[in-house]
N, CA, C and O atoms as a DFTB+ gen file, in Angstrom:
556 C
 N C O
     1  1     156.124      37.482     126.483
     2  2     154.835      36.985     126.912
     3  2     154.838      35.472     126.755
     4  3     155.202      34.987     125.684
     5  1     154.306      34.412     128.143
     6  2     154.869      33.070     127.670
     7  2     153.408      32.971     128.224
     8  3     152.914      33.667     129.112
     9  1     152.778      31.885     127.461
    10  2     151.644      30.851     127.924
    11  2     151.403      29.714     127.749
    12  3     151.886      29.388     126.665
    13  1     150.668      28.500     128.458
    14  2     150.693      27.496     127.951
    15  2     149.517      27.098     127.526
    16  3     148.536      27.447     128.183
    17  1     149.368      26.432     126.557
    18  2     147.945      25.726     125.805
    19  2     148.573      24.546     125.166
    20  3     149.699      24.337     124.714
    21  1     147.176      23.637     125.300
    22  2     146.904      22.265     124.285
    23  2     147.150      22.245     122.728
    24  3     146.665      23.090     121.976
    25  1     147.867      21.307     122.359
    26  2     147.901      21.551     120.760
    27  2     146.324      20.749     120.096
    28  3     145.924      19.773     120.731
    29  1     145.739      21.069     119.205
    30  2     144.630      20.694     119.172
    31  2     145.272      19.962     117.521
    32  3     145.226      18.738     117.403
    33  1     145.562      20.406     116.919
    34  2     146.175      20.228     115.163
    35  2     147.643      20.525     114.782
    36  3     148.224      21.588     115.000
    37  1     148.021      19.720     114.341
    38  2     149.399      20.387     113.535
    39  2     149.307      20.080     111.779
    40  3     148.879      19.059     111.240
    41  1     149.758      21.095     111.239
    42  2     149.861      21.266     109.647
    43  2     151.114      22.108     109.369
    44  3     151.378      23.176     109.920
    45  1     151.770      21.549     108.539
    46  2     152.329      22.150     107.698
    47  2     153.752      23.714     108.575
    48  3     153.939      24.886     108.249
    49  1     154.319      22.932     109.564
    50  2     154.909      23.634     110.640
    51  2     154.235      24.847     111.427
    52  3     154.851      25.821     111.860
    53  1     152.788      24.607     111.543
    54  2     152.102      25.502     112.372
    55  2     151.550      24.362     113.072
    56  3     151.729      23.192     112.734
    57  1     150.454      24.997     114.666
    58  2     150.036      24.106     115.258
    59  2     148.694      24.819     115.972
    60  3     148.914      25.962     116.374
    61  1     147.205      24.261     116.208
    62  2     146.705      24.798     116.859
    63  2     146.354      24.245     117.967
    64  3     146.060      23.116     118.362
    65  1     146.481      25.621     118.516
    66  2     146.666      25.745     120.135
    67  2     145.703      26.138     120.851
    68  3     145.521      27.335     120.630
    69  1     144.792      25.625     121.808
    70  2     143.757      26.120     122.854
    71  2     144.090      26.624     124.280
    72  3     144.396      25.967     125.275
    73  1     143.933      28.150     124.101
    74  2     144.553      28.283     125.549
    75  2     143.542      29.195     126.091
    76  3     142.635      29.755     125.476
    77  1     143.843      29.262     127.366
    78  2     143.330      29.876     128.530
    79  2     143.305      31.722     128.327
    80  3     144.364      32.289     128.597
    81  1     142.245      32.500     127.914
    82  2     143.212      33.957     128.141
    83  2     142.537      34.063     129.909
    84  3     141.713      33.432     130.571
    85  1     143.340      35.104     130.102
    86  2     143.632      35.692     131.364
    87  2     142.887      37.205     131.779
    88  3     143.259      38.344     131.496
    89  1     142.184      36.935     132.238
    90  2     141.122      37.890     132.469
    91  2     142.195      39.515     133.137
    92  3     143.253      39.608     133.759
    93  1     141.179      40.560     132.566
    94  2     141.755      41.831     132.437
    95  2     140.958      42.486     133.649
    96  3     141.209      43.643     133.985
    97  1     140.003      41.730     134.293
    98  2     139.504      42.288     135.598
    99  2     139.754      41.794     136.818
   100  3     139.007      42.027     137.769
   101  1     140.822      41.069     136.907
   102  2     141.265      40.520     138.237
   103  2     140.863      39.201     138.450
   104  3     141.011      38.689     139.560
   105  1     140.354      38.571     137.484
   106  2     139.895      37.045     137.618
   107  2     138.075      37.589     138.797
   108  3     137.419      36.792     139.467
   109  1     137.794      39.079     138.631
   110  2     136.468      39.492     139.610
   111  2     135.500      39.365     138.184
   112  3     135.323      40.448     137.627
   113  1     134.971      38.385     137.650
   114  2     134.320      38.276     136.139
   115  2     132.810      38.927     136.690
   116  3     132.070      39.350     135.802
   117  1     132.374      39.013     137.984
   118  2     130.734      39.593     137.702
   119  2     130.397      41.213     137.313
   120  3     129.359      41.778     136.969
   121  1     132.129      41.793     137.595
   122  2     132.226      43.075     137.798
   123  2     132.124      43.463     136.324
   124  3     132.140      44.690     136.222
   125  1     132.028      42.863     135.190
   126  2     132.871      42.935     133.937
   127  2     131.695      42.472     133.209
   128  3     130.933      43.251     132.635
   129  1     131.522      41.018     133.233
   130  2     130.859      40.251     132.031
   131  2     131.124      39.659     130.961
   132  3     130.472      38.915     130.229
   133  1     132.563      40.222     130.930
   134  2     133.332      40.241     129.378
   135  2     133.638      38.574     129.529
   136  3     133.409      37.913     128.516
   137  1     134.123      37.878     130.686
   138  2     134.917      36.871     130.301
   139  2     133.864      35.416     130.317
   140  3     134.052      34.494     131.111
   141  1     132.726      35.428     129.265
   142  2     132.233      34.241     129.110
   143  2     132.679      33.010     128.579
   144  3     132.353      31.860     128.873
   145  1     133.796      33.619     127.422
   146  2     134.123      32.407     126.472
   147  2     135.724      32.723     127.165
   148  3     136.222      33.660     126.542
   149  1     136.733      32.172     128.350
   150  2     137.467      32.345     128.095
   151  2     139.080      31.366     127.273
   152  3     140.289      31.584     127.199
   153  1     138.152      30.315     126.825
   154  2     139.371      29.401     125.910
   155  2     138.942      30.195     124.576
   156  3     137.861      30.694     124.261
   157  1     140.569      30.112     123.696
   158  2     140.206      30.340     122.460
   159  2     140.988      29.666     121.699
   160  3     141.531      28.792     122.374
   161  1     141.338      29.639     120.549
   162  2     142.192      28.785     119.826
   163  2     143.150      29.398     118.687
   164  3     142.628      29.459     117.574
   165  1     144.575      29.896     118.806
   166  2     145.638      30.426     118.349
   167  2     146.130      29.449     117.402
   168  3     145.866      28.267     117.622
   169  1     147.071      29.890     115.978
   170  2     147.574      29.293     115.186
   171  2     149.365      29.605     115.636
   172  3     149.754      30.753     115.420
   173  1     150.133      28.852     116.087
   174  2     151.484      29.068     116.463
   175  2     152.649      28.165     115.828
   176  3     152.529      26.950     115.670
   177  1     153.524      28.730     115.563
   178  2     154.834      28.298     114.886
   179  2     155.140      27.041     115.560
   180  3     155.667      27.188     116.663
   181  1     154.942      25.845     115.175
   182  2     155.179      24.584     116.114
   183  2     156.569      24.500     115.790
   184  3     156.662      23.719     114.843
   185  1     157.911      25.015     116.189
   186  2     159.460      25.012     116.048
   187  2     159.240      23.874     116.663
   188  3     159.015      23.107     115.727
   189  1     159.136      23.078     117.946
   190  2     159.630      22.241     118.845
   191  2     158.850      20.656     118.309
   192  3     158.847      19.705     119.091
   193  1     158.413      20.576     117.339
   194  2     157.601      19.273     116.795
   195  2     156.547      18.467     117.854
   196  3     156.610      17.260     118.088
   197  1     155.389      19.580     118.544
   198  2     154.736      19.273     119.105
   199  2     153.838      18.404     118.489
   200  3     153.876      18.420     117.259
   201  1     152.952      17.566     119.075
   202  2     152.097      16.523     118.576
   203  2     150.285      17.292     118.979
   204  3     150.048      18.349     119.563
   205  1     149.444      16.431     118.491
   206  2     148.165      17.119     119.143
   207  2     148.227      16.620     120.615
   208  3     148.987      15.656     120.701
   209  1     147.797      16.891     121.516
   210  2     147.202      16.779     122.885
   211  2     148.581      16.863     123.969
   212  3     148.656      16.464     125.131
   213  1     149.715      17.601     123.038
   214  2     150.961      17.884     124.113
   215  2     150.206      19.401     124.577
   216  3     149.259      19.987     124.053
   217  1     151.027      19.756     125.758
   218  2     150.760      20.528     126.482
   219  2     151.920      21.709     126.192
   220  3     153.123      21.464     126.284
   221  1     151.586      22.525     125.967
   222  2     152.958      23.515     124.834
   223  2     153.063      25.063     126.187
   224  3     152.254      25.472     127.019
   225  1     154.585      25.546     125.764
   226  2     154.911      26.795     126.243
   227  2     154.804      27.578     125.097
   228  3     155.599      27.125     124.273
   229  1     154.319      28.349     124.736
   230  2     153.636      29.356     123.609
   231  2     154.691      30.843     124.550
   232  3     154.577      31.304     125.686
   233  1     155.563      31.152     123.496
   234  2     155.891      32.491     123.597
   235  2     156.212      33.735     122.406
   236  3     156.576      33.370     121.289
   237  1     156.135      34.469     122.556
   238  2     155.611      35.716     122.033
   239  2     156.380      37.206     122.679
   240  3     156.019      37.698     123.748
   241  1     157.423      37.760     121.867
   242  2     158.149      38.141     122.781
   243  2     157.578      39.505     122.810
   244  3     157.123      39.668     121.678
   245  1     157.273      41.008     123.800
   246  2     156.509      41.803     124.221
   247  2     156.676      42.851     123.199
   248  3     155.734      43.643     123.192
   249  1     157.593      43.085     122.343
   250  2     157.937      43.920     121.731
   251  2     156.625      43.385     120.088
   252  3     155.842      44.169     119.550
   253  1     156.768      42.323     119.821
   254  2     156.099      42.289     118.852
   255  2     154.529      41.918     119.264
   256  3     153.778      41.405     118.434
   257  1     154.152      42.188     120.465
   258  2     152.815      42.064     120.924
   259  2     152.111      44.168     120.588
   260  3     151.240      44.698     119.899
   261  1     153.033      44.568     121.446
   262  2     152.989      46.195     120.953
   263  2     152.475      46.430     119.893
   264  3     151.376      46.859     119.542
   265  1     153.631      46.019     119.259
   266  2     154.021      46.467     117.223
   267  2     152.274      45.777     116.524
   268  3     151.551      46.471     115.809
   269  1     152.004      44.662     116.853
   270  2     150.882      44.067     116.478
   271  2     149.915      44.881     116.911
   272  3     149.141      45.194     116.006
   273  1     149.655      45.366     118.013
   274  2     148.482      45.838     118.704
   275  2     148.569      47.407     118.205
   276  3     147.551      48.078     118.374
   277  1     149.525      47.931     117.701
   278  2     149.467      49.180     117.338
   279  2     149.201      49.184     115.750
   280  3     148.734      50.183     115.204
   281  1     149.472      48.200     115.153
   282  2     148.878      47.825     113.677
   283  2     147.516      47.873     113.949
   284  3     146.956      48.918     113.616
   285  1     146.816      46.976     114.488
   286  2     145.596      46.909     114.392
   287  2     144.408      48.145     115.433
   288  3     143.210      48.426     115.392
   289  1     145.169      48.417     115.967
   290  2     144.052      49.711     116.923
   291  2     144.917      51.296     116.210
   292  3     144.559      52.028     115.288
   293  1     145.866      51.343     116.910
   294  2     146.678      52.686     116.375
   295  2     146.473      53.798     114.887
   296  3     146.280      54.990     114.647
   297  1     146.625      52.757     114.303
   298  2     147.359      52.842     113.027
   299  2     145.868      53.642     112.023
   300  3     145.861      54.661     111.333
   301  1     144.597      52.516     112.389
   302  2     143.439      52.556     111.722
   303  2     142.536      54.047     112.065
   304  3     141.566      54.503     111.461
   305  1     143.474      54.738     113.611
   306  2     142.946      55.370     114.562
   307  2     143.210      56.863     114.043
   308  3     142.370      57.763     114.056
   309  1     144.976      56.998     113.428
   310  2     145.461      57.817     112.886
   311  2     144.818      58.000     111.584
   312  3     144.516      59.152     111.272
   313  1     144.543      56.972     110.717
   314  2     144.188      57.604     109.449
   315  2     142.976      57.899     109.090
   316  3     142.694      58.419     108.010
   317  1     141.822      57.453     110.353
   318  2     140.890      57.960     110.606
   319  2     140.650      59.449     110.932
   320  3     139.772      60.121     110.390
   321  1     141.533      59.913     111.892
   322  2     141.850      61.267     112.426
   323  2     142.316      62.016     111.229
   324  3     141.676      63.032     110.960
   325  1     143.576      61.614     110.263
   326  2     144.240      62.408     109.387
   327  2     143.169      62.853     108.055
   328  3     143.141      63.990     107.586
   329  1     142.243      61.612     107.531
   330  2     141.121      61.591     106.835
   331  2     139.989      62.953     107.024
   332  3     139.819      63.821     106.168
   333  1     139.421      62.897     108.101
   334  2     139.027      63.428     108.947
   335  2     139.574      64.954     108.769
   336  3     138.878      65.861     108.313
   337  1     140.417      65.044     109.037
   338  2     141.159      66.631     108.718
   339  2     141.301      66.959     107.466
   340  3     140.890      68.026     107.010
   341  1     141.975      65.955     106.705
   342  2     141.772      66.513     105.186
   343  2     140.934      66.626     104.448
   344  3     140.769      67.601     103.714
   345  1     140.322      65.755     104.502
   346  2     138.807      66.256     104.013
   347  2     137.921      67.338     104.810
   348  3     136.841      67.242     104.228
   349  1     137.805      68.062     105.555
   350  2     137.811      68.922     106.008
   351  2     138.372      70.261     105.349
   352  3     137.881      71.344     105.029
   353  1     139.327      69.818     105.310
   354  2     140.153      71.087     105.065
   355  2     140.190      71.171     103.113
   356  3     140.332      72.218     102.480
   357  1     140.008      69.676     102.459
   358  2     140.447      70.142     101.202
   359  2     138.598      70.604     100.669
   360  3     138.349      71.623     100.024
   361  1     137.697      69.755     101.052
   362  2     136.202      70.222     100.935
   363  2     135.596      71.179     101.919
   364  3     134.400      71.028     102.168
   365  1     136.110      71.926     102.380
   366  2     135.382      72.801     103.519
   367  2     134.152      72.169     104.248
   368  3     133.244      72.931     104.579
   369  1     134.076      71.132     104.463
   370  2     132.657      70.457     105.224
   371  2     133.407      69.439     106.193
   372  3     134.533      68.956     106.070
   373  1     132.595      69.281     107.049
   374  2     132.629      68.798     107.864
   375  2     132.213      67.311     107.846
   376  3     132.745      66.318     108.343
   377  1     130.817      67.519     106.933
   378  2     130.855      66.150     106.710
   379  2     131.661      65.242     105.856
   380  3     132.055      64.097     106.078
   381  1     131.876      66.321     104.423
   382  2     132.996      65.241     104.155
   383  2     134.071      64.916     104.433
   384  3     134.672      63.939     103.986
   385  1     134.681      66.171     105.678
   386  2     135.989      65.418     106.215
   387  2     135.427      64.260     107.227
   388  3     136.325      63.485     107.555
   389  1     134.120      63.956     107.810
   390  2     134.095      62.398     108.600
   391  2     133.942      61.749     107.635
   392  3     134.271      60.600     107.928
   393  1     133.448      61.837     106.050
   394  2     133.394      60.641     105.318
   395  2     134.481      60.256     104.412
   396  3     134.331      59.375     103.566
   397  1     135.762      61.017     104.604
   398  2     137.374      61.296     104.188
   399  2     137.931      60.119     105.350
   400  3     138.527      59.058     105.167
   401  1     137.546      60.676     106.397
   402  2     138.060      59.511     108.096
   403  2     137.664      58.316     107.682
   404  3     138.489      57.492     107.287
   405  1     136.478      58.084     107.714
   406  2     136.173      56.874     107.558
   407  2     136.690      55.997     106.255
   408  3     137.130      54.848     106.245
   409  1     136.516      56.811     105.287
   410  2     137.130      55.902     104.129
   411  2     138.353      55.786     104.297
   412  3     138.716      54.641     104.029
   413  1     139.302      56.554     104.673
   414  2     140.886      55.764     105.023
   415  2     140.887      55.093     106.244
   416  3     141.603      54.091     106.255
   417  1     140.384      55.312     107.117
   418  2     139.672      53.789     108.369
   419  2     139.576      52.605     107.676
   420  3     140.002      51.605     108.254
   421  1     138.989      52.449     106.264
   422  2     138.472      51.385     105.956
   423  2     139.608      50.504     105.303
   424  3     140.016      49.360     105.503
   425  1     140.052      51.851     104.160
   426  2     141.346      51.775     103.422
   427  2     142.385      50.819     104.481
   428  3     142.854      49.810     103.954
   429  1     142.620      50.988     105.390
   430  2     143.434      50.519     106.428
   431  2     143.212      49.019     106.722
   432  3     143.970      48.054     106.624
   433  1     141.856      49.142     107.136
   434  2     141.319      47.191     107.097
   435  2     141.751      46.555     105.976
   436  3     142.243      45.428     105.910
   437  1     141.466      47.617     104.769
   438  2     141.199      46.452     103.567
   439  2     143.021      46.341     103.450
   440  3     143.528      45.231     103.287
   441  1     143.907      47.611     103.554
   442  2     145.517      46.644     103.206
   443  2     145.943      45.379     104.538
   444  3     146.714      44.442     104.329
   445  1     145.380      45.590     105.609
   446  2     145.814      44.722     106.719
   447  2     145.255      43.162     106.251
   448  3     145.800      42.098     106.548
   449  1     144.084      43.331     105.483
   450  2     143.410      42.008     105.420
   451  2     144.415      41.521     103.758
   452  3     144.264      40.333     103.473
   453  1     145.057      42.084     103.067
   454  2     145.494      42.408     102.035
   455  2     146.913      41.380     102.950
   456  3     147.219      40.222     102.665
   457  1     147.440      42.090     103.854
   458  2     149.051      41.215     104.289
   459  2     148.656      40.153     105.065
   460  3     149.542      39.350     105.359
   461  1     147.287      39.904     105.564
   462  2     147.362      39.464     107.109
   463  2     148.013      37.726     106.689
   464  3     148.026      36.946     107.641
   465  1     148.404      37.311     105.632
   466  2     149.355      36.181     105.704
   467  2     150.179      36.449     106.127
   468  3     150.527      35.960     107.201
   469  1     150.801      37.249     105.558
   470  2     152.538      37.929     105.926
   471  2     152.355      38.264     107.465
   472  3     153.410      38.199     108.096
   473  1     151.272      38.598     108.170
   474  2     151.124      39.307     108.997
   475  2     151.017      38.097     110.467
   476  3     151.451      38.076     111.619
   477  1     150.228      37.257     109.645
   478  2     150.204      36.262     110.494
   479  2     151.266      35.621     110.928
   480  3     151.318      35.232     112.095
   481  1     152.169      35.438     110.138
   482  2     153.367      34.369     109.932
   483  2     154.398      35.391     111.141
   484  3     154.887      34.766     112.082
   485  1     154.595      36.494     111.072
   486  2     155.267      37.535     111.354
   487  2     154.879      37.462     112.858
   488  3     155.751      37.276     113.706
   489  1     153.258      37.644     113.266
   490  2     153.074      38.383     114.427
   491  2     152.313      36.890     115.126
   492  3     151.362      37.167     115.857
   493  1     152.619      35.332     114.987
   494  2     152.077      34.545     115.485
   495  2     152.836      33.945     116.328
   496  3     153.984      33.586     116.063
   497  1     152.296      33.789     117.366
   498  2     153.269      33.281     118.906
   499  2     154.112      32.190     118.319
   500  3     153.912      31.963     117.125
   501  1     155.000      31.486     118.923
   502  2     156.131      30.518     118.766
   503  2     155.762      29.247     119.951
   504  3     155.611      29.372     121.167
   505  1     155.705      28.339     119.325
   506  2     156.225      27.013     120.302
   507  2     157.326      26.903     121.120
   508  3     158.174      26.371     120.405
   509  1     157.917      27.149     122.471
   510  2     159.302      27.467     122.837
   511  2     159.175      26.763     123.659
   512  3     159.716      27.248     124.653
   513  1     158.757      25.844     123.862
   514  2     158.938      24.078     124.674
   515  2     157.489      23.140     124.600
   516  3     156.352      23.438     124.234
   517  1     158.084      21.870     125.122
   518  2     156.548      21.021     125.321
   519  2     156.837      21.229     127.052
   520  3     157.878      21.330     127.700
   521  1     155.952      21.233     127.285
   522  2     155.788      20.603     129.050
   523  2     155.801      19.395     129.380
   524  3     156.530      18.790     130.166
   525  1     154.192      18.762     128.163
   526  2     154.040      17.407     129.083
   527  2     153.887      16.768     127.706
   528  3     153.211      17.251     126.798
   529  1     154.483      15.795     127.652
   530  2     153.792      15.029     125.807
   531  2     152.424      14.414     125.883
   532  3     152.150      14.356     127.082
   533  1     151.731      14.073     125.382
   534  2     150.821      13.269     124.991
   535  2     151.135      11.654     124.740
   536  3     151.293      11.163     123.622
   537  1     151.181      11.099     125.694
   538  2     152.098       9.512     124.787
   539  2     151.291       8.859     124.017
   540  3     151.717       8.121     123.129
   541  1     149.602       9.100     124.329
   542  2     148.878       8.243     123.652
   543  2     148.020       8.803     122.119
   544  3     147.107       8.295     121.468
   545  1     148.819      10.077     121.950
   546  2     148.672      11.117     120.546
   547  2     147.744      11.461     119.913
   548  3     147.591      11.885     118.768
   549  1     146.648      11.098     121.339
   550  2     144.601      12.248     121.029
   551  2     144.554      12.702     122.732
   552  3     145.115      12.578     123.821
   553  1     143.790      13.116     122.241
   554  2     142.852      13.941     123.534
   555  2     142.364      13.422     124.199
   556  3     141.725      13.994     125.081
């Protein structure tokens, strides 16, 4: 997955980046509604010693876009479901197997928010060229 965005900050070999997302309805936004805000601002591995107001190739290779997206939707989805059954099955109720789901649903947020350094560092796009420099080094 390659995109390009503005570097807005650099710290400490990260860099932030303002980019464009790419609408999921065909660029047809009245059909939808969703795409009001569409700049947002990403934290990315500045490898290439971008400056603020260079114009960056941001890539992200597809396999760890998956792996990320199945951490955060998948994962929370299953132990919701598995919760859900066992409590069920070890309390004979129904309700407390949805309040079994939900508490390992939650369980799930709270270890993700628990790595999300590690997680960040791991699953945050890469700097993999400049395009255009900035010669005059603001915005």
């Amino acid at each position: 997955m390659e995109q390009t965005g503005i570097v807005e900050e650099c710290f400490g070999g990260m860099a932030r980046v303002k980019i464009t997302r790419s609408s999921a309805c065909g660029d047809n936004c009245a059909s939808c509604g969703m795409c009001a805000n569409k700049e947002t601002v990403i934290e990315a591995r500045n490898v290439c010693g971008a400056d603020k107001g260079d114009i960056v190739l941001l890539n992200m290779s597809s396999g760890r876009v998956l792996n990320a997206a199945f951490l955060a939707y998948i994962v929370p989805v299953i132990l919701l479901v598995a919760g859900c059954a066992a409590g069920d099955y070890i309390f004979k109720s129904e309700n407390a197997g949805i309040l079994c789901g939900f508490a390992l649903m939650a369980v799930s947020f709270i270890i993700m928010h628990f790595f999300d350094k590690r997680l960040k560092t791991r699953y945050s796009p890469t700097i993999s060229g400049i395009v255009r420099h900035n010669n005059a080094g603001i915005v």
